[in-house]
CHARMM-style PDB file with segment names, atoms N, HN, CA, C and O in Angstrom:
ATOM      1  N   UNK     1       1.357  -6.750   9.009  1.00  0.00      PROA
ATOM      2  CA  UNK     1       2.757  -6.987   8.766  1.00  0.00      PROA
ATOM      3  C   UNK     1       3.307  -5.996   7.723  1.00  0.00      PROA
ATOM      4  O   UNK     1       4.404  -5.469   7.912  1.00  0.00      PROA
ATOM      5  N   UNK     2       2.667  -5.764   6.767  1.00  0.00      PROA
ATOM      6  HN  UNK     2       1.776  -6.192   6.614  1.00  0.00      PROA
ATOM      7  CA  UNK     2       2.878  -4.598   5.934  1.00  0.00      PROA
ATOM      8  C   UNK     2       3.126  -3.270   6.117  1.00  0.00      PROA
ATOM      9  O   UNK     2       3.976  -2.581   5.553  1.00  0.00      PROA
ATOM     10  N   UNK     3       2.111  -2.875   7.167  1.00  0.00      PROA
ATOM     11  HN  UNK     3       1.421  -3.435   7.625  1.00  0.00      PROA
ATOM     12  CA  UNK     3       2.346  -1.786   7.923  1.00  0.00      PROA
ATOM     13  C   UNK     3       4.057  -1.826   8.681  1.00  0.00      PROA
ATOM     14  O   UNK     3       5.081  -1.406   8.143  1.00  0.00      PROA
ATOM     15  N   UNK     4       3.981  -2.228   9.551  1.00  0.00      PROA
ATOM     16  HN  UNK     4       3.149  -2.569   9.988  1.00  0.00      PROA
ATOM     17  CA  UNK     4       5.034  -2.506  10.035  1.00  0.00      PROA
ATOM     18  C   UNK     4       6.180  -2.753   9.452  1.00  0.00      PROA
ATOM     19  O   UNK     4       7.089  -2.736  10.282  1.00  0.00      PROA
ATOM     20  N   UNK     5       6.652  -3.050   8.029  1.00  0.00      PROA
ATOM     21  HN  UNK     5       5.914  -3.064   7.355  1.00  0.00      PROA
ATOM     22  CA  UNK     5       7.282  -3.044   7.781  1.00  0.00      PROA
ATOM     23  C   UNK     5       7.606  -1.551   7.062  1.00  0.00      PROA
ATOM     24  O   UNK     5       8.716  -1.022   7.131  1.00  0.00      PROA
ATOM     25  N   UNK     6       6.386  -0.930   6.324  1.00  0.00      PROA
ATOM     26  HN  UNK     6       5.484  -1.360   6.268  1.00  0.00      PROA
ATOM     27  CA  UNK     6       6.791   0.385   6.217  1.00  0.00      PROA
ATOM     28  C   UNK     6       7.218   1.589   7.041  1.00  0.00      PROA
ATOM     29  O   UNK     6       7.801   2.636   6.760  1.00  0.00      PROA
ATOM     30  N   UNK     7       6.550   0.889   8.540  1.00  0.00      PROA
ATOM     31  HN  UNK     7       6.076   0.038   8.768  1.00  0.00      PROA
ATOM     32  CA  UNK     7       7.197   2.143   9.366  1.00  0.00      PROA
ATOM     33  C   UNK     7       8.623   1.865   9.587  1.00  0.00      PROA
ATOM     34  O   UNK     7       9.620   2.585   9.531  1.00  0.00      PROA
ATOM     35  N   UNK     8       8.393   0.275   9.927  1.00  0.00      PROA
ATOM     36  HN  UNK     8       7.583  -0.310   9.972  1.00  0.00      PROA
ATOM     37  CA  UNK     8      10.377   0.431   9.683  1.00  0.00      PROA
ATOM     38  C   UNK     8      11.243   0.986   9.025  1.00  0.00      PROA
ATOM     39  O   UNK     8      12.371   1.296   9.408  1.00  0.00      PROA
ATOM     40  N   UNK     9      10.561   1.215   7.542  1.00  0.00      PROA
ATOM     41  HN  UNK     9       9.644   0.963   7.231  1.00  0.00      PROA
ATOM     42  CA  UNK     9      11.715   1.056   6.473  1.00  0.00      PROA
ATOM     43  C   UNK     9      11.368   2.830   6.727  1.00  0.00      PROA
ATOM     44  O   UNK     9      12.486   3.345   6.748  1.00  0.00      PROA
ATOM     45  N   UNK    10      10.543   3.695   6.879  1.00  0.00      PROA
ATOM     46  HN  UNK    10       9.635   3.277   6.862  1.00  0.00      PROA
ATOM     47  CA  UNK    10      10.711   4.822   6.824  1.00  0.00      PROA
ATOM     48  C   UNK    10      10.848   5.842   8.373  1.00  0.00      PROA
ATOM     49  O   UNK    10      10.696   7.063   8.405  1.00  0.00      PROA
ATOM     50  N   UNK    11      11.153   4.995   9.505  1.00  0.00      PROA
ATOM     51  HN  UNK    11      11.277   4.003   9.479  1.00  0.00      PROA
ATOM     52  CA  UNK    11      11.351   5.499  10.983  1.00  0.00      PROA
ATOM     53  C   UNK    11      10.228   6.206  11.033  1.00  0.00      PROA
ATOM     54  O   UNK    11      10.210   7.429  11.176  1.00  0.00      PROA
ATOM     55  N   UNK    12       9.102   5.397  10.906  1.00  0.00      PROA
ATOM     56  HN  UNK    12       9.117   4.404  10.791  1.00  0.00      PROA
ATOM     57  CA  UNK    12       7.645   6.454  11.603  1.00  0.00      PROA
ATOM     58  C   UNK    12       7.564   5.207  12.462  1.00  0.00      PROA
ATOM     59  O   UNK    12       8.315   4.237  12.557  1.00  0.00      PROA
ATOM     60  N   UNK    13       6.255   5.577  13.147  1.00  0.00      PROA
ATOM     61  HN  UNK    13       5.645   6.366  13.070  1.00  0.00      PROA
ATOM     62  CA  UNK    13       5.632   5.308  14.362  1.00  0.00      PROA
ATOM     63  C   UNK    13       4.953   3.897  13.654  1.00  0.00      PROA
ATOM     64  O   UNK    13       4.764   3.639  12.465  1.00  0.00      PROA
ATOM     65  N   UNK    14       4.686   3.148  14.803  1.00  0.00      PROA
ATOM     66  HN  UNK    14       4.839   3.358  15.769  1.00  0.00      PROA
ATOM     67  CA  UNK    14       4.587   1.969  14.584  1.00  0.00      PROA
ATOM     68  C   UNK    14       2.998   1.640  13.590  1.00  0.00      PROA
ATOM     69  O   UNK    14       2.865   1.122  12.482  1.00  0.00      PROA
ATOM     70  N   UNK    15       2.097   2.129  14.438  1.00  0.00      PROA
ATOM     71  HN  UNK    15       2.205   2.550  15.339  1.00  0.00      PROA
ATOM     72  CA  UNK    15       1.045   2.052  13.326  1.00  0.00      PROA
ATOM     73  C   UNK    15       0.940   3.595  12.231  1.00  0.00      PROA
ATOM     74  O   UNK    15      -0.088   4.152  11.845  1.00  0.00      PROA
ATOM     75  N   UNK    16       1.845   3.833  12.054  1.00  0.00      PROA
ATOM     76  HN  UNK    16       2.680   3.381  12.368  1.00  0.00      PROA
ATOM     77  CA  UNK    16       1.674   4.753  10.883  1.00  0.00      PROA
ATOM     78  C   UNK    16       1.184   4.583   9.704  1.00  0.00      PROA
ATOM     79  O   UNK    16       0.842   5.588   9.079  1.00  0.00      PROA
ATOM     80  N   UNK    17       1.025   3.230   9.092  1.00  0.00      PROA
ATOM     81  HN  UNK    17       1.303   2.414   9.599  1.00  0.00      PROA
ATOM     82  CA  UNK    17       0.567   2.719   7.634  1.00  0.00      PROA
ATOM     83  C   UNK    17      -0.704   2.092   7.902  1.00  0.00      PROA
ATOM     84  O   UNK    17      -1.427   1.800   6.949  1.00  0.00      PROA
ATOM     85  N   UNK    18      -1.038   1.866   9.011  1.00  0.00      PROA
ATOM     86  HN  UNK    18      -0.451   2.103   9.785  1.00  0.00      PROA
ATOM     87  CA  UNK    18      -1.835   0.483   9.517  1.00  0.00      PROA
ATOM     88  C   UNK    18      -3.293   1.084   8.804  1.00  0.00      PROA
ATOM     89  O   UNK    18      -3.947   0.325   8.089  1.00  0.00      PROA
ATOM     90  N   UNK    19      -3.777   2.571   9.065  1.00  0.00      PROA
ATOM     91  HN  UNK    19      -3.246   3.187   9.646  1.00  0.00      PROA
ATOM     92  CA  UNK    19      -4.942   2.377   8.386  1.00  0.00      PROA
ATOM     93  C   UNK    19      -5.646   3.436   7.249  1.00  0.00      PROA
ATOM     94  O   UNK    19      -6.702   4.057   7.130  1.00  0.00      PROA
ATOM     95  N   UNK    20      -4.463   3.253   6.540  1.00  0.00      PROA
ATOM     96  HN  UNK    20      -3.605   2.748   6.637  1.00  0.00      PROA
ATOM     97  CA  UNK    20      -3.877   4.370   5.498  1.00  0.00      PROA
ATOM     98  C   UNK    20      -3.868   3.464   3.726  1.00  0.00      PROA
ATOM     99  O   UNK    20      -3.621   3.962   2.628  1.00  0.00      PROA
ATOM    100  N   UNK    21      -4.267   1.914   4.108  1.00  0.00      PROA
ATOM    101  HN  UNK    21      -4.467   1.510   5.001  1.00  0.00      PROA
ATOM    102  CA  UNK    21      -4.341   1.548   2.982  1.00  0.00      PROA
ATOM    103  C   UNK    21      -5.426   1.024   2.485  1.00  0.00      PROA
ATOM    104  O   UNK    21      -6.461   0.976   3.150  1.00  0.00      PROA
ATOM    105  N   UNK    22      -5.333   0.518   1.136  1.00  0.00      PROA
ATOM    106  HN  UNK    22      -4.492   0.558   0.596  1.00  0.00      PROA
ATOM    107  CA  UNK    22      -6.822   0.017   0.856  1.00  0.00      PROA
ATOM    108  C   UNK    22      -6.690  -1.287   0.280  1.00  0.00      PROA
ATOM    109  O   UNK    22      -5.745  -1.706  -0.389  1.00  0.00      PROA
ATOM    110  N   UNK    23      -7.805  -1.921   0.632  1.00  0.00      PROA
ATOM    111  HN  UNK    23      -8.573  -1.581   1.175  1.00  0.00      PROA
ATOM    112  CA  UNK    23      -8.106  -3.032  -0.063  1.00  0.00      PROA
ATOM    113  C   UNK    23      -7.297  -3.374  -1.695  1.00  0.00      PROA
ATOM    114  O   UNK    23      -7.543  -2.628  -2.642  1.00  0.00      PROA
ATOM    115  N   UNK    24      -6.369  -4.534  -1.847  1.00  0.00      PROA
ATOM    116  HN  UNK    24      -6.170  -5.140  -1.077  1.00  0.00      PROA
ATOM    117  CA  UNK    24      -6.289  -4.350  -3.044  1.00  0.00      PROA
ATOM    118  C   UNK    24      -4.872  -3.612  -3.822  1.00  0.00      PROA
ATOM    119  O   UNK    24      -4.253  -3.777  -4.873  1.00  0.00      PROA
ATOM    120  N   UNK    25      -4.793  -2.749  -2.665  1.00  0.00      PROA
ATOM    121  HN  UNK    25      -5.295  -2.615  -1.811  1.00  0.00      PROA
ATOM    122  CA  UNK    25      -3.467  -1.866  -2.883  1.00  0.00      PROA
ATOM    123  C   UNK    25      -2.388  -2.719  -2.547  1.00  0.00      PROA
ATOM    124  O   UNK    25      -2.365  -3.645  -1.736  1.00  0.00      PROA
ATOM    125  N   UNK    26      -1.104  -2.083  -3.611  1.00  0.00      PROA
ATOM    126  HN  UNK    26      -1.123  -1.332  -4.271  1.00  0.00      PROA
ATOM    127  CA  UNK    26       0.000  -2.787  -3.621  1.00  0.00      PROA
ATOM    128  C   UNK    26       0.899  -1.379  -2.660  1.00  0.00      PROA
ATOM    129  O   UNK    26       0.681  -0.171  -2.752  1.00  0.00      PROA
ATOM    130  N   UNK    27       1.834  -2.037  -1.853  1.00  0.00      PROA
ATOM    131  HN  UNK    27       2.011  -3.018  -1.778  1.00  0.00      PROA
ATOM    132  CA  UNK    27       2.848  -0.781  -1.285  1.00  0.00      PROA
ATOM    133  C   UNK    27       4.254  -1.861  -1.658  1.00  0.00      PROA
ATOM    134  O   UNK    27       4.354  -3.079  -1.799  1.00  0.00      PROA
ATOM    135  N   UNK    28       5.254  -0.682  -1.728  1.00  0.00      PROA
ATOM    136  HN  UNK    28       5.172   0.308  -1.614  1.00  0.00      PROA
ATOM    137  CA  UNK    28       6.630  -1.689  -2.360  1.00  0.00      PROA
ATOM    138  C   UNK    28       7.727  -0.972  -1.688  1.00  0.00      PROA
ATOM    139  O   UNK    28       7.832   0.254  -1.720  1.00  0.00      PROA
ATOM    140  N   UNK    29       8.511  -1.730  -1.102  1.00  0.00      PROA
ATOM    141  HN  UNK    29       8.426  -2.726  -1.076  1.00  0.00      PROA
ATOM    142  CA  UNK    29       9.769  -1.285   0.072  1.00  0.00      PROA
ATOM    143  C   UNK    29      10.792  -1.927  -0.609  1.00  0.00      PROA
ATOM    144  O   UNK    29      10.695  -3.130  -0.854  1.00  0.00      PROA
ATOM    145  N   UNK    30      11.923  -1.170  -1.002  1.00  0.00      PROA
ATOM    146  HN  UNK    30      12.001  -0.193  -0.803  1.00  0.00      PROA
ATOM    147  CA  UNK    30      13.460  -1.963  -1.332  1.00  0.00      PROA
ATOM    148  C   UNK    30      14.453  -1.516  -0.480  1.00  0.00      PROA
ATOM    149  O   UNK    30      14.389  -0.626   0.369  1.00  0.00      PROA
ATOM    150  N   UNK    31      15.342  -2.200  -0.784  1.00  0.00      PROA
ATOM    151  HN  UNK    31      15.393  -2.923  -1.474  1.00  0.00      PROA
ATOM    152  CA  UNK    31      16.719  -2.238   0.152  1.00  0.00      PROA
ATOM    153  C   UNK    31      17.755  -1.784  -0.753  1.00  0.00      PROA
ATOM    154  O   UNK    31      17.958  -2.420  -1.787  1.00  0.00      PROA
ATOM    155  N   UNK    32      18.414  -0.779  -0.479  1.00  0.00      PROA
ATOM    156  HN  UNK    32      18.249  -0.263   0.361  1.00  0.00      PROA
ATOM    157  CA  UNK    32      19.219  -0.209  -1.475  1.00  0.00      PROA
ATOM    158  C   UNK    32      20.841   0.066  -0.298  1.00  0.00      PROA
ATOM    159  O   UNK    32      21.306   1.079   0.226  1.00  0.00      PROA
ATOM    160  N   UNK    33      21.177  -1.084  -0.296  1.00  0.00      PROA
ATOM    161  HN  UNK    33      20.800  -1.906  -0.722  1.00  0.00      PROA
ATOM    162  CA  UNK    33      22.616  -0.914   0.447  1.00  0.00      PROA
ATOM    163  C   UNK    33      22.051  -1.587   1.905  1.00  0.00      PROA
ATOM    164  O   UNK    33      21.541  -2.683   2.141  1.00  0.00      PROA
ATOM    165  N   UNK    34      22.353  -0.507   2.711  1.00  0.00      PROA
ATOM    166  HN  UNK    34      22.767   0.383   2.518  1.00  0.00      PROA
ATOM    167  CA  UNK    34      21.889  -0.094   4.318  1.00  0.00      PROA
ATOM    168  C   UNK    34      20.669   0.596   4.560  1.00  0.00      PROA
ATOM    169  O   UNK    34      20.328   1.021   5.664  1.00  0.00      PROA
ATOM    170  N   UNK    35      19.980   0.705   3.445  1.00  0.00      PROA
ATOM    171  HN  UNK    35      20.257   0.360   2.548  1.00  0.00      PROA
ATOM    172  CA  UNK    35      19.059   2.084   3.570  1.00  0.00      PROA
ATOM    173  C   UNK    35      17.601   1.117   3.071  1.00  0.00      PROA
ATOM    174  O   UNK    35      17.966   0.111   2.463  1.00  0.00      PROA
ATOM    175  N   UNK    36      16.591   1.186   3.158  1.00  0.00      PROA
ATOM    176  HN  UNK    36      16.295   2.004   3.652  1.00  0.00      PROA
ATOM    177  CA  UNK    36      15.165   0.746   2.981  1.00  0.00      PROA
ATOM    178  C   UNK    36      14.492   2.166   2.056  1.00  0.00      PROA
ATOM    179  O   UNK    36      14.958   3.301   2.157  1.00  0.00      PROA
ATOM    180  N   UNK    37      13.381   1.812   1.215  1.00  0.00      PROA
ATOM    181  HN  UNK    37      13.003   0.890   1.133  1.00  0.00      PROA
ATOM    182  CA  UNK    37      13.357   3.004   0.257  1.00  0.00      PROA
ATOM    183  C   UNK    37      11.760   2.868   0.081  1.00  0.00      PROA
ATOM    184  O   UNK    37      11.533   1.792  -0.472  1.00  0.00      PROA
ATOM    185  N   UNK    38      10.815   3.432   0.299  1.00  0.00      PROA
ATOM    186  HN  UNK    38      10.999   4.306   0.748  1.00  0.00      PROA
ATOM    187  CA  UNK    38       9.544   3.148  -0.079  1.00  0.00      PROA
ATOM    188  C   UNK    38       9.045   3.743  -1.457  1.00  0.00      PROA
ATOM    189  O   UNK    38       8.887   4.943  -1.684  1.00  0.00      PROA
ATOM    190  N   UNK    39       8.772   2.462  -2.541  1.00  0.00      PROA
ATOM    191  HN  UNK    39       8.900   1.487  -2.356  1.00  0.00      PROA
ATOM    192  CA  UNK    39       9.115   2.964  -3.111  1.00  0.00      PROA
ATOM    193  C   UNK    39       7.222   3.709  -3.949  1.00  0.00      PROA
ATOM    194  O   UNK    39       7.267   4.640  -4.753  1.00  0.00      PROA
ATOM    195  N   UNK    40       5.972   3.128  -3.570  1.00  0.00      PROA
ATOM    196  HN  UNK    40       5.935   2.372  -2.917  1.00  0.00      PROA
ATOM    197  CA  UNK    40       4.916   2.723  -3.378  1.00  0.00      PROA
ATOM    198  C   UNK    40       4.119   2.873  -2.480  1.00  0.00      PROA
ATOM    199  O   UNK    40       4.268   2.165  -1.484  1.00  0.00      PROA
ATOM    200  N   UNK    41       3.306   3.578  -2.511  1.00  0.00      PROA
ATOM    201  HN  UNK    41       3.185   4.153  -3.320  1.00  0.00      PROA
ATOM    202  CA  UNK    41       2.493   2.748  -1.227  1.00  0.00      PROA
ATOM    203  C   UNK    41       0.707   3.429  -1.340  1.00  0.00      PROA
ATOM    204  O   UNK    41       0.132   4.516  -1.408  1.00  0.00      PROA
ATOM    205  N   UNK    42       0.391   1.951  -1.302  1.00  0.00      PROA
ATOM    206  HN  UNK    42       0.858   1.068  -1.247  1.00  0.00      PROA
ATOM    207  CA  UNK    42      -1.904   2.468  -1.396  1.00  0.00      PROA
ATOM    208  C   UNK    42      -1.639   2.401  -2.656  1.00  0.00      PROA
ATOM    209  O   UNK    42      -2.379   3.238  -3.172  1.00  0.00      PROA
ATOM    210  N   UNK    43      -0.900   1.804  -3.620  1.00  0.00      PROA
ATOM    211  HN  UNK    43      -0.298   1.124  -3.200  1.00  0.00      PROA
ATOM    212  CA  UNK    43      -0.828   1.908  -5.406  1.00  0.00      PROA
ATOM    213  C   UNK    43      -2.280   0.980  -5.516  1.00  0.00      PROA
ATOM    214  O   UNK    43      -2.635  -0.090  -5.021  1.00  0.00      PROA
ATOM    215  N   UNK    44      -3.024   2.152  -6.592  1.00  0.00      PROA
ATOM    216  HN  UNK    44      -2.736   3.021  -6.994  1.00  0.00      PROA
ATOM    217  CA  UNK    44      -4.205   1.120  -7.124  1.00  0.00      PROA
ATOM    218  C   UNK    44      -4.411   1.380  -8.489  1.00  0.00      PROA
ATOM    219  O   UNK    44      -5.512   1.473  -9.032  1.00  0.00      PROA
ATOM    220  N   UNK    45      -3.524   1.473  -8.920  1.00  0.00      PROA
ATOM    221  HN  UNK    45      -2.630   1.397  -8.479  1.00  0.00      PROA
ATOM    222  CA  UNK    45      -3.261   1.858 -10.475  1.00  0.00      PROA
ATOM    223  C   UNK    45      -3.783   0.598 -11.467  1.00  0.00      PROA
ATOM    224  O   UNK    45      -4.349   0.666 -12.558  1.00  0.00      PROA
ATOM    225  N   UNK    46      -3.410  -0.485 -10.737  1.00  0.00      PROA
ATOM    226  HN  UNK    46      -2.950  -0.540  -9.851  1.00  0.00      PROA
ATOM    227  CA  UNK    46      -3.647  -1.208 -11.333  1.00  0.00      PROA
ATOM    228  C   UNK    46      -5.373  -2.351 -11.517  1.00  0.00      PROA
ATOM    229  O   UNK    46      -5.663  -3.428 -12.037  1.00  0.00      PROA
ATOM    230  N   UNK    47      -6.043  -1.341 -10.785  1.00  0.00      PROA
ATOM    231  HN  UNK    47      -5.807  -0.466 -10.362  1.00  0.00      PROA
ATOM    232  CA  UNK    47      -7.518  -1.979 -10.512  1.00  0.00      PROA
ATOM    233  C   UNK    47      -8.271  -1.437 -10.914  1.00  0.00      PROA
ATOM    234  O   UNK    47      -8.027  -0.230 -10.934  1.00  0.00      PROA
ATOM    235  N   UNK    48      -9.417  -1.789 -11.398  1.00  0.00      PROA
ATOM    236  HN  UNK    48      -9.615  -2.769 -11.381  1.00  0.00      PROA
ATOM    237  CA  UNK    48     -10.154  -1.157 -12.799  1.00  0.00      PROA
ATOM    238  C   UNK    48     -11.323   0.142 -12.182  1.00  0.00      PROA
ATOM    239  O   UNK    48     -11.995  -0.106 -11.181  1.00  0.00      PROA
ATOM    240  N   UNK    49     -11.428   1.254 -12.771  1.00  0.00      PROA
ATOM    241  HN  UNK    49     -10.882   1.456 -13.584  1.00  0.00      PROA
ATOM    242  CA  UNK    49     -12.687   1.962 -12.070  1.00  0.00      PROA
ATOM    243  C   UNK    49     -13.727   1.199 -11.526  1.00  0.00      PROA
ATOM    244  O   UNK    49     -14.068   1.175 -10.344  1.00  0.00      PROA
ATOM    245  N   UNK    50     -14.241   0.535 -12.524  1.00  0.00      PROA
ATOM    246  HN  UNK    50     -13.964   0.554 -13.485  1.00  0.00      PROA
ATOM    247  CA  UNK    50     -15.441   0.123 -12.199  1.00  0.00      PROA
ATOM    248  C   UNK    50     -15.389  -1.213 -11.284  1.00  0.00      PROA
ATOM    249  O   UNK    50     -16.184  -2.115 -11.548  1.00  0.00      PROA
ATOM    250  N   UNK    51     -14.732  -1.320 -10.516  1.00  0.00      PROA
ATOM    251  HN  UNK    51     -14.086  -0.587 -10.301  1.00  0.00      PROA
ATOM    252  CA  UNK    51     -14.279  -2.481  -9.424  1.00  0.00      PROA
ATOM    253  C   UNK    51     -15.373  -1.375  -8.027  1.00  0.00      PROA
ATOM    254  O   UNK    51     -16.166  -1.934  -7.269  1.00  0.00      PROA
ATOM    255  N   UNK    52     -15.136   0.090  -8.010  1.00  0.00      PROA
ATOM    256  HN  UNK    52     -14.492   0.544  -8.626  1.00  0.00      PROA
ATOM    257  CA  UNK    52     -15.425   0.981  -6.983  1.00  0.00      PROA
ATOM    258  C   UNK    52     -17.190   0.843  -6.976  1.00  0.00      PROA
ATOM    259  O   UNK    52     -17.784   1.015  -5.912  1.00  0.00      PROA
ATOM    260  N   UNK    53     -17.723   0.617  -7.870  1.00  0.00      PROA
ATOM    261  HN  UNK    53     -17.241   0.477  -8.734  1.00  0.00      PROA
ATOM    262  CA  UNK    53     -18.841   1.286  -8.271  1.00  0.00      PROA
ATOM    263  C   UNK    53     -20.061  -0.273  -7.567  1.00  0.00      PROA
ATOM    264  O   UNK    53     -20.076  -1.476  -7.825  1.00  0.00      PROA
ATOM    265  N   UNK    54     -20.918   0.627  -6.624  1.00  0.00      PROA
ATOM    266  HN  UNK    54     -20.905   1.604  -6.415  1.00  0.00      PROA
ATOM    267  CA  UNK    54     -21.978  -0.645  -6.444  1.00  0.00      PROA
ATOM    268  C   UNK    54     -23.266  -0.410  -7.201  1.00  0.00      PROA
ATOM    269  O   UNK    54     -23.772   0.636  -7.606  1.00  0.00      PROA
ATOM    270  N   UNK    55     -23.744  -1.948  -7.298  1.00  0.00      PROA
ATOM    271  HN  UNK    55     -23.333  -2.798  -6.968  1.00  0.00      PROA
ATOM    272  CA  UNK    55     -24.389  -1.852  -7.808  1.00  0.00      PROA
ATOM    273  C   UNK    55     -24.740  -2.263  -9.557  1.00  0.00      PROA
ATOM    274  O   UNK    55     -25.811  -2.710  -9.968  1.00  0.00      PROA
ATOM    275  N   UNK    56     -23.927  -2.064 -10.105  1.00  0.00      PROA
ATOM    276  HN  UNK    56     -23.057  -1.700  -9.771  1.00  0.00      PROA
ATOM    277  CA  UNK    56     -23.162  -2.627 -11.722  1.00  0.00      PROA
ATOM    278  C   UNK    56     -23.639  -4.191 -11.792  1.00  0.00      PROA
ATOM    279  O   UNK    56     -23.035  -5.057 -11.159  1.00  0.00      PROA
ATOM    280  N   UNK    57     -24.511  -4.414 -12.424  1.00  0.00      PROA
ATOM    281  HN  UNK    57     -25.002  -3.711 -12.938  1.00  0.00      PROA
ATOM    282  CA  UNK    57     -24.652  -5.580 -12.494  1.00  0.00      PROA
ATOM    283  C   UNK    57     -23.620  -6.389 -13.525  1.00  0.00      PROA
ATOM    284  O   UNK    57     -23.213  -6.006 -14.621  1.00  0.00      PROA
ATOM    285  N   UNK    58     -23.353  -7.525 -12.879  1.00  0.00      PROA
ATOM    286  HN  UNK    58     -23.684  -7.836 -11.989  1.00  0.00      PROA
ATOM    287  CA  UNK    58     -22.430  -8.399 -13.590  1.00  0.00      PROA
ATOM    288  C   UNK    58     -22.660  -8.969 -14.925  1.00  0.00      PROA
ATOM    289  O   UNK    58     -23.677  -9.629 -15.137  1.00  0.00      PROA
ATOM    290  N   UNK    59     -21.681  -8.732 -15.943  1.00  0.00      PROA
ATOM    291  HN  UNK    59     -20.855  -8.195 -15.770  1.00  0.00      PROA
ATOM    292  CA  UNK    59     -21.903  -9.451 -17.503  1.00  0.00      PROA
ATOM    293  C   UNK    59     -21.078 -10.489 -17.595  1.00  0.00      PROA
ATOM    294  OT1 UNK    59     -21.051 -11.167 -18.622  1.00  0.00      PROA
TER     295      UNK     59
END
């Protein structure tokens, strides 16, 4: 559903986002009048390095 809503908001092809994101990632679409605006997208800014890493045993 996410996907799909970004191709809407940016006139691409229907699965254009579909497997372009990741786990975890935030993407952010606004509405500015008539117009849709992406403003985001695959953001993982906010998830820690060491989330990537296997193996790390847990403390």
């Amino acid at each position: 559903m996410i996907a799909q809503a970004l191709a809407l908001a940016t006139g691409s092809a229907p699965f254009a986002f579909l497997l372009s994101s990741g786990n975890g990632s935030l993407s952010q679409a606004v509405r500015a009048g008539e117009r849709w605006v992406v403003r985001r997208f695959n953001d993982t800014a906010h998830l820690a390095d060491d989330l990537s890493r296997v193996g790390v045993p847990l403390t």
